[in-house]
py3Dmol code that shows the C-alpha trace and the ligand (Angstrom):
import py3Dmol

protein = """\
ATOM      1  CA  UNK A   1      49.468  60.462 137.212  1.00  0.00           C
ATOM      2  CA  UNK A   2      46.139  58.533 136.967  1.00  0.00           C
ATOM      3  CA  UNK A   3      43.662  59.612 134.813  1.00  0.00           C
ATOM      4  CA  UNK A   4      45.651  62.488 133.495  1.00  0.00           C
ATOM      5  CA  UNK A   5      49.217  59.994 132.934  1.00  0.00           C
ATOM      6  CA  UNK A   6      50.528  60.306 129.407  1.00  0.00           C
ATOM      7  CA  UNK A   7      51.972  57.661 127.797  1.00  0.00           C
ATOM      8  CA  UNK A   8      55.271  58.126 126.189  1.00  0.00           C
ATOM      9  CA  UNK A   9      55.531  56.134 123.024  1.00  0.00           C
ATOM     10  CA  UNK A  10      58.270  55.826 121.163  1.00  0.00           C
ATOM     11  CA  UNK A  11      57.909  55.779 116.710  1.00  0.00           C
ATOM     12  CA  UNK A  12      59.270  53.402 115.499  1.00  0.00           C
ATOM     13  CA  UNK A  13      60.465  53.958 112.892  1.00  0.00           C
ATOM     14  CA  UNK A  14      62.549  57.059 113.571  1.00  0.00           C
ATOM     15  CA  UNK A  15      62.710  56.604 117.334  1.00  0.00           C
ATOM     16  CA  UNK A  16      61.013  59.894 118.106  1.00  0.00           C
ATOM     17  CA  UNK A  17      58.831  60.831 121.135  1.00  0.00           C
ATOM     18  CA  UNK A  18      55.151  60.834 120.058  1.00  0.00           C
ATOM     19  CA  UNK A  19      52.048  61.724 121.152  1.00  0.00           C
ATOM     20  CA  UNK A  20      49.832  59.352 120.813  1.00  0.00           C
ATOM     21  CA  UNK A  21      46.379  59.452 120.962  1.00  0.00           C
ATOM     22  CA  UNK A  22      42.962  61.339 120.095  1.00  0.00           C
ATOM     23  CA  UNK A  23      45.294  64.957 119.677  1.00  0.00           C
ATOM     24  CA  UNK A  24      48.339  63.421 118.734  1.00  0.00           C
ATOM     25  CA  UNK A  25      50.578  63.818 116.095  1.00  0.00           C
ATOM     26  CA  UNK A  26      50.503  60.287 115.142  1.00  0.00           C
ATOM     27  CA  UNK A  27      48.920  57.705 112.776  1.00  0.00           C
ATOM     28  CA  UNK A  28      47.868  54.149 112.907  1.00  0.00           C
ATOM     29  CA  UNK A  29      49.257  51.868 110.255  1.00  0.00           C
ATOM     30  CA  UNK A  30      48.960  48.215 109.618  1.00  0.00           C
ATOM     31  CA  UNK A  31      50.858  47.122 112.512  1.00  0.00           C
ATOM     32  CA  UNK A  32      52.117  50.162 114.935  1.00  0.00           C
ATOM     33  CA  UNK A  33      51.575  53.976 115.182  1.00  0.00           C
ATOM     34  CA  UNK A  34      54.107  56.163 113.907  1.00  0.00           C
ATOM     35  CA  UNK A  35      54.719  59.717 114.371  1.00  0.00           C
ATOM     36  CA  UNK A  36      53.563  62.706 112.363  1.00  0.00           C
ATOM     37  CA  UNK A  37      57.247  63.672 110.926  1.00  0.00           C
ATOM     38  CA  UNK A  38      57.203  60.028 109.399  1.00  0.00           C
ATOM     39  CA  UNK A  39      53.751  60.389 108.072  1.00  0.00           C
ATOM     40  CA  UNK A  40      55.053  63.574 106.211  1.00  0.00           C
ATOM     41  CA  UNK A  41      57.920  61.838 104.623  1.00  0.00           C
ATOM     42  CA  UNK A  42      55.295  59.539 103.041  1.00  0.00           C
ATOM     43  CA  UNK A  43      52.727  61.487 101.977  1.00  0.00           C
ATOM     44  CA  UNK A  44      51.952  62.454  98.220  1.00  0.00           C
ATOM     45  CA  UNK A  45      53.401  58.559  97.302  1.00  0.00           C
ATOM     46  CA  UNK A  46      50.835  57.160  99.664  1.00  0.00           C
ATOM     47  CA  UNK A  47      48.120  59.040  99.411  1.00  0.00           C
ATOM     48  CA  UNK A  48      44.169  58.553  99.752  1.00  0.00           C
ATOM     49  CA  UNK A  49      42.493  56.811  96.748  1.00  0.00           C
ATOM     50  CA  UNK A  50      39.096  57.562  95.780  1.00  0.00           C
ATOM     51  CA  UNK A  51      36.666  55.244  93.826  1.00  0.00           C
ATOM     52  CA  UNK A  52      33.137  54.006  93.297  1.00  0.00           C
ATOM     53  CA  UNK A  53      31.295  51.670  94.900  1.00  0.00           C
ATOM     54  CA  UNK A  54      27.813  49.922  94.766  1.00  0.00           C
ATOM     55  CA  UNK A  55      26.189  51.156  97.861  1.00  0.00           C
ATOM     56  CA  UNK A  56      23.795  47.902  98.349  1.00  0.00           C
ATOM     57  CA  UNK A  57      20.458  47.391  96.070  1.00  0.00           C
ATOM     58  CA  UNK A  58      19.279  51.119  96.717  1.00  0.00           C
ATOM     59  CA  UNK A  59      18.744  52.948  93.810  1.00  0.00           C
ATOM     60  CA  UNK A  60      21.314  55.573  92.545  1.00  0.00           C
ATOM     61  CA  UNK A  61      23.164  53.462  95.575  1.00  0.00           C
ATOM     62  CA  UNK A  62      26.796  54.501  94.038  1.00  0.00           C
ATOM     63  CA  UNK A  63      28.796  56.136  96.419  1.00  0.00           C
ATOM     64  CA  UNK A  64      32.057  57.712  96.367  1.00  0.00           C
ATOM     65  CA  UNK A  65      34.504  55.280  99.371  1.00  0.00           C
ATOM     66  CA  UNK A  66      37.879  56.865  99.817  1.00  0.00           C
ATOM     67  CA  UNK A  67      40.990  54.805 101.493  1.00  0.00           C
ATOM     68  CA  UNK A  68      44.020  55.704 103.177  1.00  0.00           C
ATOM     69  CA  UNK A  69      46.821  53.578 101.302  1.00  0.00           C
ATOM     70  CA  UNK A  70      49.258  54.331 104.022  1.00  0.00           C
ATOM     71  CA  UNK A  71      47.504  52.847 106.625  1.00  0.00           C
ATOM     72  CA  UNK A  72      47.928  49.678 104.572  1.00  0.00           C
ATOM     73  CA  UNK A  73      51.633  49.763 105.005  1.00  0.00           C
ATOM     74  CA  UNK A  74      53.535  47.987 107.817  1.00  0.00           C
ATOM     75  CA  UNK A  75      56.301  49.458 109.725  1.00  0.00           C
ATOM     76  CA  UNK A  76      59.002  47.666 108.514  1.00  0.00           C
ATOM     77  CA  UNK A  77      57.591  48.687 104.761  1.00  0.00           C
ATOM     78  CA  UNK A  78      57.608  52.343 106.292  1.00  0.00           C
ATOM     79  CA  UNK A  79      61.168  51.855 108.007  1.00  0.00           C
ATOM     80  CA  UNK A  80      62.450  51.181 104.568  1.00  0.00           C
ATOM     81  CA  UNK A  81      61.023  53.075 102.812  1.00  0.00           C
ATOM     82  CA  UNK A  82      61.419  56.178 105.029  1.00  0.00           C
ATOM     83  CA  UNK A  83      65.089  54.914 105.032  1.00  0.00           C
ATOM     84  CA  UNK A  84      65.871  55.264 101.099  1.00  0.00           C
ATOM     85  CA  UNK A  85      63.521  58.610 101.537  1.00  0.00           C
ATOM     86  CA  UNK A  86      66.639  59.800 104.136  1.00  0.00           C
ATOM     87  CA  UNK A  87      69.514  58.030 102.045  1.00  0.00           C
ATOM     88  CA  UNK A  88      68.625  59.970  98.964  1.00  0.00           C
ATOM     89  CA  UNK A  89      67.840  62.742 100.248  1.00  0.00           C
ATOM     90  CA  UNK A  90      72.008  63.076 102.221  1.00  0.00           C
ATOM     91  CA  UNK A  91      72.901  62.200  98.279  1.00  0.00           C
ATOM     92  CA  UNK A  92      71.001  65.598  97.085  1.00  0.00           C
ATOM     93  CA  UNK A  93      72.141  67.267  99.546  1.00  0.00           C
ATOM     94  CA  UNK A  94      75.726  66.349  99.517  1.00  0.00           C
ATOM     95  CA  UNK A  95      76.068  66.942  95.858  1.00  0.00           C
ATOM     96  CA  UNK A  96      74.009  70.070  95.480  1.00  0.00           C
ATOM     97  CA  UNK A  97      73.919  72.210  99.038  1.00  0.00           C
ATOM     98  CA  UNK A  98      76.754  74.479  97.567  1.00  0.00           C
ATOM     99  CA  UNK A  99      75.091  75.122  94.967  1.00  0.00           C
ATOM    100  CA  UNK A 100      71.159  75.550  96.125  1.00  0.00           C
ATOM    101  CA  UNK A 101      69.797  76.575  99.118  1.00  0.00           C
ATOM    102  CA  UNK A 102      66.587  74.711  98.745  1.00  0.00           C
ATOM    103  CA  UNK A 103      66.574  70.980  97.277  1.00  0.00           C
ATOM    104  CA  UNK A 104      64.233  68.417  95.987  1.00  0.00           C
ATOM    105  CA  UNK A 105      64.410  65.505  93.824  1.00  0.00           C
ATOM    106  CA  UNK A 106      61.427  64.629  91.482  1.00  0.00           C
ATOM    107  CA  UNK A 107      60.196  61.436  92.145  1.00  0.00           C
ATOM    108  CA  UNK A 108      57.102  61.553  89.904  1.00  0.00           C
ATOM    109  CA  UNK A 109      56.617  63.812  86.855  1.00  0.00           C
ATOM    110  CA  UNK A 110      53.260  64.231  85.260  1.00  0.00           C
ATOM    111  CA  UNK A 111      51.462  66.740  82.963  1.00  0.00           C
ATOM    112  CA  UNK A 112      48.364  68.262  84.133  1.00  0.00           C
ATOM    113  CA  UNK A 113      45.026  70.410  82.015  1.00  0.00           C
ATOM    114  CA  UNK A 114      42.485  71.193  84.279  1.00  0.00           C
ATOM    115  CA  UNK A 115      39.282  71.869  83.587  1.00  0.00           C
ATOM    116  CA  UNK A 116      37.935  75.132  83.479  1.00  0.00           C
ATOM    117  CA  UNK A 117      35.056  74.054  85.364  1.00  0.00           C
ATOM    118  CA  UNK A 118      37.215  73.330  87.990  1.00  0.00           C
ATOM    119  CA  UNK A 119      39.825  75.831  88.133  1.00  0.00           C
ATOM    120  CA  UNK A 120      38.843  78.795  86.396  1.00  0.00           C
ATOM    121  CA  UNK A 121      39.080  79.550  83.152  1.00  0.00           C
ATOM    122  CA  UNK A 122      41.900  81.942  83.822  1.00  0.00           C
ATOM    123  CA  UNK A 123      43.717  79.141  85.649  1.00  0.00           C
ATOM    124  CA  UNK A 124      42.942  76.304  83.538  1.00  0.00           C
ATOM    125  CA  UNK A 125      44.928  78.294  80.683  1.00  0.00           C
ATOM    126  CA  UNK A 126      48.110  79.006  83.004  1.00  0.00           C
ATOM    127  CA  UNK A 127      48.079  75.302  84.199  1.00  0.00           C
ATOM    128  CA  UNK A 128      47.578  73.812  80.847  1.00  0.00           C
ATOM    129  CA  UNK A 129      50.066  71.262  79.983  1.00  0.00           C
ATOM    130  CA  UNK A 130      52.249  72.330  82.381  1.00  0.00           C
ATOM    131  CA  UNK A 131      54.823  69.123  84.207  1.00  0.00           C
ATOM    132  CA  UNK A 132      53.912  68.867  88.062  1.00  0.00           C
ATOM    133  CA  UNK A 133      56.946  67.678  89.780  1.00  0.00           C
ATOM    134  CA  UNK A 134      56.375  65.549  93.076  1.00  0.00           C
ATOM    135  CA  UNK A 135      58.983  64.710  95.809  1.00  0.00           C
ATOM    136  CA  UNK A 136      60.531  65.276  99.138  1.00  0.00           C
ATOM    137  CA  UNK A 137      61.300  68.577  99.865  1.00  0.00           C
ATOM    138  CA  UNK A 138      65.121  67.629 101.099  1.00  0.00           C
ATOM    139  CA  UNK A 139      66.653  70.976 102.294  1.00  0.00           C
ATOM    140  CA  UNK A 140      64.863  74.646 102.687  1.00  0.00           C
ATOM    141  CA  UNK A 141      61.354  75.143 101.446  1.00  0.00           C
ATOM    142  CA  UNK A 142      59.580  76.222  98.265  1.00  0.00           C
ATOM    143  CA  UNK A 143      56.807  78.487  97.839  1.00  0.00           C
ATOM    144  CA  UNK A 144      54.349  79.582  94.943  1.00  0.00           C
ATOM    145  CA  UNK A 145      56.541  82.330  92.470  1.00  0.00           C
ATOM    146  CA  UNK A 146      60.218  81.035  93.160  1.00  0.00           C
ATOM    147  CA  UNK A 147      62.010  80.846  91.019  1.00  0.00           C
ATOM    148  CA  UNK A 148      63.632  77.475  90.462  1.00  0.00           C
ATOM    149  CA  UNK A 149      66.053  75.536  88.320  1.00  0.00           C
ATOM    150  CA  UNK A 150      66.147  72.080  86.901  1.00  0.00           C
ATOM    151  CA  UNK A 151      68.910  69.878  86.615  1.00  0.00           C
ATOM    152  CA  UNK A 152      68.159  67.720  83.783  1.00  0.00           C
ATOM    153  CA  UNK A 153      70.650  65.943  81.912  1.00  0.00           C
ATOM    154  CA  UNK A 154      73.654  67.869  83.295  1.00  0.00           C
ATOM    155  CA  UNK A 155      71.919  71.345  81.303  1.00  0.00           C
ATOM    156  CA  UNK A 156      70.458  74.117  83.871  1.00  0.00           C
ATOM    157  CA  UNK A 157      66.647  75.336  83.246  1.00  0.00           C
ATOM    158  CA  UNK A 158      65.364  78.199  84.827  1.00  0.00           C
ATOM    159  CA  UNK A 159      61.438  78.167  85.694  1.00  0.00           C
ATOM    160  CA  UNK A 160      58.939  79.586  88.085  1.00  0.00           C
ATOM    161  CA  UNK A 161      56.739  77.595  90.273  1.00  0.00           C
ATOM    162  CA  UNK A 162      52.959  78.663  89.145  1.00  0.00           C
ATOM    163  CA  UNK A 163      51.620  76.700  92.629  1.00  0.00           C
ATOM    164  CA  UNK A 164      53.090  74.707  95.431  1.00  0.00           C
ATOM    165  CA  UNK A 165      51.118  72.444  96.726  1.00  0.00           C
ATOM    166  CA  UNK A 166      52.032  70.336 100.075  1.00  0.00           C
ATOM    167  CA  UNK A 167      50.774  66.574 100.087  1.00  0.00           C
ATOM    168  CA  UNK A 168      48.786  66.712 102.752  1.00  0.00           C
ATOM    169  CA  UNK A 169      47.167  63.795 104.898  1.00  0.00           C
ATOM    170  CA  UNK A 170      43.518  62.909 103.347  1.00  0.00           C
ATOM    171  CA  UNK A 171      43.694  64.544 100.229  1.00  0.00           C
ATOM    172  CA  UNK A 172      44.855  64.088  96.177  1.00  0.00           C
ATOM    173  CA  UNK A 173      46.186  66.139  94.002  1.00  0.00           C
ATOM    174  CA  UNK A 174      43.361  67.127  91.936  1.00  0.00           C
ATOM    175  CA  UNK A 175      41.277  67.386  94.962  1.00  0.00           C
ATOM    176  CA  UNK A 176      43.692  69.825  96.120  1.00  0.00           C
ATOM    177  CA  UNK A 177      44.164  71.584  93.010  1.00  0.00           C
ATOM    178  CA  UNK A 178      40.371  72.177  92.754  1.00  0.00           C
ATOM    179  CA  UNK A 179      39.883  73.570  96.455  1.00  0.00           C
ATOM    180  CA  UNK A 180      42.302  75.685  96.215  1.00  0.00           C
ATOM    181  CA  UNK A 181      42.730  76.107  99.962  1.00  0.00           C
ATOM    182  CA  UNK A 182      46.411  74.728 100.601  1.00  0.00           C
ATOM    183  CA  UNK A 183      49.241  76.295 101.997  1.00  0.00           C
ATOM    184  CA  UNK A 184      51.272  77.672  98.868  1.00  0.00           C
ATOM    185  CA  UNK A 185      54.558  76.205 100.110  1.00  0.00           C
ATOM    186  CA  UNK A 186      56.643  72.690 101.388  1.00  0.00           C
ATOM    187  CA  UNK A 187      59.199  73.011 103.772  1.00  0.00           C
ATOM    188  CA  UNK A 188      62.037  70.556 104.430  1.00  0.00           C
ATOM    189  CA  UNK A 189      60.879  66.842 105.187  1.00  0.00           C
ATOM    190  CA  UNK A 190      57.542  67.272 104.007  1.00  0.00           C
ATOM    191  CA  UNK A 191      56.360  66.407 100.464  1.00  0.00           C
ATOM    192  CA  UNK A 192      54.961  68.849  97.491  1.00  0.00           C
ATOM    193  CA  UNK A 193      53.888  68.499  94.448  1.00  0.00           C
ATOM    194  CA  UNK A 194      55.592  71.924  92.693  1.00  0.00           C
ATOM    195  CA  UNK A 195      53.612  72.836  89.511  1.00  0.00           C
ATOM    196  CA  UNK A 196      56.174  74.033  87.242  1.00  0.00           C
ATOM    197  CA  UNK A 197      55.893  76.619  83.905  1.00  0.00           C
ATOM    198  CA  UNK A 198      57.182  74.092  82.137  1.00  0.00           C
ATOM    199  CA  UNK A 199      55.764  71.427  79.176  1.00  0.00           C
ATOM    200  CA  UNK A 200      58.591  69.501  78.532  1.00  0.00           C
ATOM    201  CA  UNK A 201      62.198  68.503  80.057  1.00  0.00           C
ATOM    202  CA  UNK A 202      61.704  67.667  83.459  1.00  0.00           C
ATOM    203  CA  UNK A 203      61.924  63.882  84.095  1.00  0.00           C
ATOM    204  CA  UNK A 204      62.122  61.271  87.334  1.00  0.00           C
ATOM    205  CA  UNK A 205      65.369  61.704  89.352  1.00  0.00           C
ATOM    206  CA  UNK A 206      65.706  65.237  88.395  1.00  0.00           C
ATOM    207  CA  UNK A 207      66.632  67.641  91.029  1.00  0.00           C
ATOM    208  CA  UNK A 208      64.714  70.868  91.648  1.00  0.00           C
ATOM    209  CA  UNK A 209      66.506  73.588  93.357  1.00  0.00           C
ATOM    210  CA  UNK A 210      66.137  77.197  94.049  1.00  0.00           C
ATOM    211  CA  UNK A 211      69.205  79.362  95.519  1.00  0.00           C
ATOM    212  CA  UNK A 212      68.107  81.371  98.257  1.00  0.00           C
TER     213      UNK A 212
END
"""
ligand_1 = """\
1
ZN
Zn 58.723 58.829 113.275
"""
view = py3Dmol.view(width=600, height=400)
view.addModel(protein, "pdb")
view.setStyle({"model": 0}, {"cartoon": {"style": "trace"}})
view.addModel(ligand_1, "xyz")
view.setStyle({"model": 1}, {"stick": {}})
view.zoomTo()
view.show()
C-alpha cells in the first residue's frame, strides 16, 4: 500500500510477472521493459559492443564507449525473435530428447587464438584454434569438462568442452574469456558460448548434445 505498493507488470513478451524496477529482474528496451528470462534468451546474439570514440578536442581524448545492442530492439523485434528462439528450440528437442539429455543448437561457430598475454600462455596453447560454438542452451545444462557430441552432417563426434562460458548481460566474449571470472556452465534457456576441443567440423545449425 502507499509508499511501499508494488507494481505488478506484466512482460510482454512472454506474459510473465516481473519485477520491475531499481532490483528487478527486468530490462528496458526500445519501447517496453521485459523480464529477465527474456533477456537471457537474447543474450550472446545481442550483446554489448565496444568501440572508440573521440572524446572532444582533449588530448589523448579517445575513449573506449560501450552500447547495449539489445536495448536497441523493440518488443515486437524481441517477441519474434524470442518466438523462433522457442520454435526451434521444441524442434531440438523433439527430435533429439531420446537421445541427449542436454541440447543446444549452434547458432554461431567461430575459431578463436588468444593471446598469451591475455590468457596465459598455458591457456592460449589449449584454446588455440579451437571452434567456439554459441547458442541457446535448449534442454539440461552444460558445464566446463563434459563431454559432448556433435551432430554434424548425420556423423556423431565426440569432444570435450575446454570452457563454458554463459552470455552474460554487459559483457563479450573476449572480455569474458580474458577475466576469467564466469560461471563455468549454461543451464536451460540461457545462452553459452561452449568452447569446444575441436578445429574443424562443427558448423551453424549443428546440434550439441551431451547424454546425462
Ligand atoms: Zn519475459
Amino acid at each position: 500500500m502507499g509508499l511501499f505498493s508494488k507494481k505488478i507488470e506484466i512482460c510482454p513478451v512472454c506474459g510473465k510477472e516481473m519485477n520491475a524496477g531499481l532490483f528487478g529482474d527486468s530490462m528496458v528496451v526500445a519501447d517496453g521493459i521485459i523480464c529477465g528470462a527474456c533477456e537471457k534468451m537474447l543474450r550472446g546474439q545481442f550483446d554489448v559492443e565496444r568501440h572508440l570514440e573521440l572524446d572532444g578536442f582533449v588530448e589523448g581524448g579517445i575513449k573506449e564507449v560501450s552500447e547495449d545492442t539489445l536495448k536497441a530492439l523493440t518488443i515486437d523485434d524481441i517477441r519474434r525473435i524470442v518466438n523462433e528462439k522457442k520454435e526451434k528450440q521444441a524442434e531440438a528437442t523433439g527430435a533429439y530428447s531420446g537421445e541427449f539429455a542436454s541440447i543446444l543448437t549452434a547458432e554461431e561457430v567461430f575459431m578463436i587464438a588468444p593471446k598469451p598475454l591475455d590468457v596465459g600462455i598455458k591457456r592460449a596453447k589449449e584454446l588455440k584454434e579451437r571452434l567456439v560454438v554459441r547458442g541457446l542452451v535448449q534442454a539440461g545444462a552444460f558445464a566446463k569438462g563434459d563431454t559432448v557430441t556433435i551432430v554434424h552432417a548425420d556423423s556423431r563426434i565426440q569432444t570435450t568442452l575446454l570452457d563454458v562460458i554463459p552470455c552474460g548481460g554487459a559483457v563479450d566474449f573476449m572480455t569474458e574469456l580474458k577475466a576469467n571470472m564466469h560461471k563455468k556452465e549454461a543451464n536451460i534457456n540461457e545462452n553459452a558460448w561452449l568452447i569446444t576441443d575441436m578445429v574443424k567440423d562443427i558448423q551453424k545449425d549443428d546440434i550439441i548434445g551431451k547424454v546425462n
